[in-house]
GUKOLBA-737576 format. One record per residue (C-alpha): residue number from 1; residue in three letters; x, y, z. Coordinates in steps of 0.02 Angstrom, whole numbers, plus 32768, in hexadecimal, padded with zeros to 4 digits. Layout:
N
NUM;Ala;X;Y;Z $
...
END
This chain:
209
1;Unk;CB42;ADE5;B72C $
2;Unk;CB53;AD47;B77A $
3;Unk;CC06;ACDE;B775 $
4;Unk;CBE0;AC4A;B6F0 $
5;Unk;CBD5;AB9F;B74A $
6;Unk;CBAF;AB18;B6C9 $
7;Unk;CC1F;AABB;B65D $
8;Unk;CCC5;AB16;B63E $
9;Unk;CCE0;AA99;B5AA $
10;Unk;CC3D;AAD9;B55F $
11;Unk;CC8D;AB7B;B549 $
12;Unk;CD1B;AB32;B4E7 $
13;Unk;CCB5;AADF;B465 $
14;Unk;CC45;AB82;B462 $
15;Unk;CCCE;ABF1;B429 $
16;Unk;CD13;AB77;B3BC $
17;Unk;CDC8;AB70;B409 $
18;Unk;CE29;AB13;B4B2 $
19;Unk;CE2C;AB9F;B53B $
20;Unk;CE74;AB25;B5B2 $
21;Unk;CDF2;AB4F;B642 $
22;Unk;CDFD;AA9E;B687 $
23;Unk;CEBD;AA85;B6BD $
24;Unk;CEF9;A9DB;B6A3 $
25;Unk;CE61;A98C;B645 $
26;Unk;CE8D;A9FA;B5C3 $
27;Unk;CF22;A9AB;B5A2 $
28;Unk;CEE9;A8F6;B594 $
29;Unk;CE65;A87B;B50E $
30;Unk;CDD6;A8BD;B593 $
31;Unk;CDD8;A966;B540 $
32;Unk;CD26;A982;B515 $
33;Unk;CD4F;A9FD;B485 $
34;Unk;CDCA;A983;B442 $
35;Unk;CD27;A906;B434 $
36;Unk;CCC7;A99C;B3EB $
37;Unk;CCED;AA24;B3AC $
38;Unk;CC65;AA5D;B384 $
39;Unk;CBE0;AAF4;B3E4 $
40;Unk;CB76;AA8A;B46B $
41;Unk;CAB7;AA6E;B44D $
42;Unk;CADB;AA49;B397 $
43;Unk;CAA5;A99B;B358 $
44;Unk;CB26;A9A8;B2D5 $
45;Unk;CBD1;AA0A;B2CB $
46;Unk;CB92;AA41;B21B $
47;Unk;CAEE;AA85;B245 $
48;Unk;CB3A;AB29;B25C $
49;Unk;CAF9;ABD3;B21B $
50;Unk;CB50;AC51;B1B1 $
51;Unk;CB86;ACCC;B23F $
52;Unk;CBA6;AD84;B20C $
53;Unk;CC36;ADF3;B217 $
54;Unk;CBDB;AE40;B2DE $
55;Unk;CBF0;AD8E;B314 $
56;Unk;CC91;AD6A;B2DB $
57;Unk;CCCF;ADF5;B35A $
58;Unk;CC53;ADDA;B3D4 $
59;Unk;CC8A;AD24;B3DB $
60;Unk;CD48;AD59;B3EB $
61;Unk;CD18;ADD4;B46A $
62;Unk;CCBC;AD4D;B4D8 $
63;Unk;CD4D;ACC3;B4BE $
64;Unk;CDDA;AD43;B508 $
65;Unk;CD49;AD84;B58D $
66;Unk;CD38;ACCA;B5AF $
67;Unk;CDEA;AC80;B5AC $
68;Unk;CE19;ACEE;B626 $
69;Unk;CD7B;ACEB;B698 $
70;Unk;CD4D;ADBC;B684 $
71;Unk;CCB1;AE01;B6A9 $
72;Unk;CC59;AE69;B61E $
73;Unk;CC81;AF11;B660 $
74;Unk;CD33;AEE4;B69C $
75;Unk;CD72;AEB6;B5FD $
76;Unk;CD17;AF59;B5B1 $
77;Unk;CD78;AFBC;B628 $
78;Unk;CE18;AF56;B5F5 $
79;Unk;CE06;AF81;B535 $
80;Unk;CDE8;B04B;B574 $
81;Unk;CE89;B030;B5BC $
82;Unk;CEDF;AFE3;B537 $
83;Unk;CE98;B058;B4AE $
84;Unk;CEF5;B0DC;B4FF $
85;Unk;CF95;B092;B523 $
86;Unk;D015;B09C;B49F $
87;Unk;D029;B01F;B41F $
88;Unk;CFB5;AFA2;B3C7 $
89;Unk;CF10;AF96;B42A $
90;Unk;CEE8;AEF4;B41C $
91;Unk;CFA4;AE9C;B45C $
92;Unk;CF8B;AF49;B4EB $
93;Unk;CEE1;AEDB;B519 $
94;Unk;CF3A;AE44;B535 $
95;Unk;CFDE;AE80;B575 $
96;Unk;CF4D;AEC8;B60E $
97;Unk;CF08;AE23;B626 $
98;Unk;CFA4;ADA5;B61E $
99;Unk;CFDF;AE2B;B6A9 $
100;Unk;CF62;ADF4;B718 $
101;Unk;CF95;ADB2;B7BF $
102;Unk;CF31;AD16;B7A4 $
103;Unk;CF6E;ACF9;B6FB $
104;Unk;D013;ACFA;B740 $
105;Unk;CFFE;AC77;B7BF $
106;Unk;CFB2;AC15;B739 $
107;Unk;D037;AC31;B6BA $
108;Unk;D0C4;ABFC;B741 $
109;Unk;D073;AB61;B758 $
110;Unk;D034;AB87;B80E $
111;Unk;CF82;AB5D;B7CE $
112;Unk;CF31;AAF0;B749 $
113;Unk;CEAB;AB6F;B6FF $
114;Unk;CEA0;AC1A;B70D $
115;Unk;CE03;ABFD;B769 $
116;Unk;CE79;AB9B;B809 $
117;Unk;CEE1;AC22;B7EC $
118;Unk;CE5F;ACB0;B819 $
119;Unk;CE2F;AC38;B8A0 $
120;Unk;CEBF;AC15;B8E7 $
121;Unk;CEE7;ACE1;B8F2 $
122;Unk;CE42;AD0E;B94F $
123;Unk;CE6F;AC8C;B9D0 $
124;Unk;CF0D;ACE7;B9ED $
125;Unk;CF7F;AC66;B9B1 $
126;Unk;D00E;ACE7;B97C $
127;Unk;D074;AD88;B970 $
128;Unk;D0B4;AE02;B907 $
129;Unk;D16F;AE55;B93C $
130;Unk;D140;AE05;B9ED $
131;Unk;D093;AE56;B9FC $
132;Unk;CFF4;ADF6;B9FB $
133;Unk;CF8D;AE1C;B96F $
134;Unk;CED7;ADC0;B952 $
135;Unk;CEA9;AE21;B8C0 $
136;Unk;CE9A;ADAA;B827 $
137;Unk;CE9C;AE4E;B7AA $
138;Unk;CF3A;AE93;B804 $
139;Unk;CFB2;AED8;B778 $
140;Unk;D04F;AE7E;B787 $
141;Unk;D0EE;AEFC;B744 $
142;Unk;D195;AED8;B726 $
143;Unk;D218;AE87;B791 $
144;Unk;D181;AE5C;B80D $
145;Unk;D19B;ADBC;B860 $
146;Unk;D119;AD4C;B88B $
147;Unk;D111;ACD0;B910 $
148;Unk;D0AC;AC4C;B986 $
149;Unk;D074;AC71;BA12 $
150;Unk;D0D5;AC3C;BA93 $
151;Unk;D044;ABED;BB01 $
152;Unk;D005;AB9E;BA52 $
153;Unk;D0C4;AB4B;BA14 $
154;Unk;D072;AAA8;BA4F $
155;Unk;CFD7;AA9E;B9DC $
156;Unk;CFB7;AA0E;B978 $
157;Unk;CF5C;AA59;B8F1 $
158;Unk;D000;AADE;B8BC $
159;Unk;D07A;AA58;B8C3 $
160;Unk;D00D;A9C8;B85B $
161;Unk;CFF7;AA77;B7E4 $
162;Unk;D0BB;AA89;B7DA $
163;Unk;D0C0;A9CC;B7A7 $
164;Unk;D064;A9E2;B710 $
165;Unk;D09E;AA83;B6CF $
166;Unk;D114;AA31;B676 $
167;Unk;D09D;AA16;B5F3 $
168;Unk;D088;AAC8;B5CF $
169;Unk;D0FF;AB14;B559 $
170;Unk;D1AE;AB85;B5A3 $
171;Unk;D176;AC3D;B5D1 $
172;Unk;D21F;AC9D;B5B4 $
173;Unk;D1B8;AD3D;B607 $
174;Unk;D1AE;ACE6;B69A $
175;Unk;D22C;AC97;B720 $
176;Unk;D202;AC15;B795 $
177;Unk;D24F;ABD6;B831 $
178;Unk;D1E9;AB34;B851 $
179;Unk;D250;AB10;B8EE $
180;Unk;D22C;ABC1;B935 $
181;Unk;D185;ABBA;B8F2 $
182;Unk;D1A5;AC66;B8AD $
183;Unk;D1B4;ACB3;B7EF $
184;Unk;D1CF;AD56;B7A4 $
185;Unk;D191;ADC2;B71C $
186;Unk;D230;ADDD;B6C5 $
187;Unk;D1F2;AE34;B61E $
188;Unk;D138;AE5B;B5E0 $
189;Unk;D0F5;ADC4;B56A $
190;Unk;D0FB;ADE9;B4A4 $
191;Unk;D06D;ADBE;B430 $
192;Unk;D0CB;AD23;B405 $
193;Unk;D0F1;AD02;B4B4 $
194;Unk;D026;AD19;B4EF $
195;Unk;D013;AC6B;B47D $
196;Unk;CF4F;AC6E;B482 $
197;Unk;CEDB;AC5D;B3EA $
198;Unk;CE8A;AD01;B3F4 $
199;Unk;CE7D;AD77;B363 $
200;Unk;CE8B;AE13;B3BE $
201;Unk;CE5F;AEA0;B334 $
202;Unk;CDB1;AE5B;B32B $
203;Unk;CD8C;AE84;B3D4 $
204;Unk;CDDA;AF44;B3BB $
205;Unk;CD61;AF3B;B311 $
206;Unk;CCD4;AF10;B389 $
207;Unk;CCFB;AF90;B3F7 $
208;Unk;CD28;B023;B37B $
209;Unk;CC69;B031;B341 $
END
C-alpha cells in the first residue's frame, strides 16, 4: 500500500473532523475544513447519503488510521495488541499510538504535524535516554527522555515548531525543556488527556465481528 500523497486537508473534511495533519495552517482562517466541512467531491454539504452502522465504524477506524498516519496492517496489529492488554480496548489502542516516538516529538512541540514529526525521526534528528533512535513507531515508556540531536540543535524547522506550540493546549503527561531541547514522558496520557475526537468503541465494534 502506497503512503497517501494528496491533500492532507482532504482527509479532514472526509472524515468529518480536524485531525490537524497540516501544522500551523490548521490553526489559522486558511483552514480548509473550517471553509467546508463538508466530504470533498460533493457539490453540496447536504447531498450526503444515509450511511449505515459498517460505515460509521469504518469511518472512525480510517479517521484514527489517518490522524495518526498508520498503515492498514499496522494499526490492525496495534488493536491485536491492545485487545489483549488489560483494560478497556479501545483507550489500550490509543494509549499504543500516543506512545509513539513520533507522536511524542509532535506532542512536545518539536514538530508541527505528526507527519514532520515521522520525518524529522527518519532523518535522525533525535534520541531516546541518549541513544539514537529513527524508528517513528518506537514505543516510548515511562521516565524516557527525549532529546535533539545534538548535530540537529541548530535546525530551523524545530525551533520555528517550538514557537508555535504555544497554541496547543498544556500536556501535564509530558515535560519539556525548550532550552535543552529535551522532554520527558512523565506519566502515560488518560482518555481525557489523549483530547482527540475519536470514538474509540466503534472501532473495537468493527473489529469484534
Amino acid at each position: 500500500m502506497a503512503r497517501y500523497t494528496a491533500a492532507n486537508c482532504r482527509l479532514c473534511r472526509r472524515e468529518g473532523a480536524k485531525l490537524f495533519l497540516k501544522g500551523r495552517r490548521c490553526f489559522t482562517d486558511k483552514c480548509a475544513f473550517e471553509k467546508r466541512d463538508y466530504a470533498p467531491g460533493q457539490r453540496s454539504r447536504y447531498a450526503r447519503r444515509k450511511v449505515s452502522n459498517y460505515g460509521i465504524q469504518l469511518r472512525e477506524k480510517q479517521k484514527v488510521r489517518r490522524a495518526y498516519g498508520i498503515f492498514e496492517r499496522q494499526f490492525r496489529g496495534y488493536y491485536e495488541k491492545a485487545a489483549r492488554a488489560k483494560g478497556i480496548t479501545g483507550e489500550n489502542l490509543l494509549l499504543l499510538l500516543e506512545r509513539r516516538l513520533d507522536n511524542i516529538v509532535y506532542r512536545l512541540g518539536f514538530a508541527p504535524s505528526r507527519k514532520a514529526a515521522r520525518q524529522l525521526v527518519r532523518h535522525g534528528h533525535f534520541m531516546v535516554n541518549d541513544r539514537k533512535v529513527d524508528i517513528p513507531s518506537y514505543q516510548v515508556n515511562l521516565g524516557d527522555v527525549i532529546q535533539v540531536q545534538k548535530n540537529s540543535r541548530d535546525f530551523a524547522a524545530i525551533h520555528d515548531s517550538l514557537k508555535d506550540a504555544g497554541r496547543r493546549p498544556e500536556l501535564s503527561w509530558l515535560r519539556l525543556d525548550k532550552v535543552n531541547l529535551r522532554g520527558e514522558l512523565l506519566q502515560f496520557p488518560s482518555r481525557e488527556d489523549i483530547g482527540m475526537p475519536f470514538e474509540e468503541q466503534l472501532i473495537v465494534a468493527l473489529y469484534s465481528k
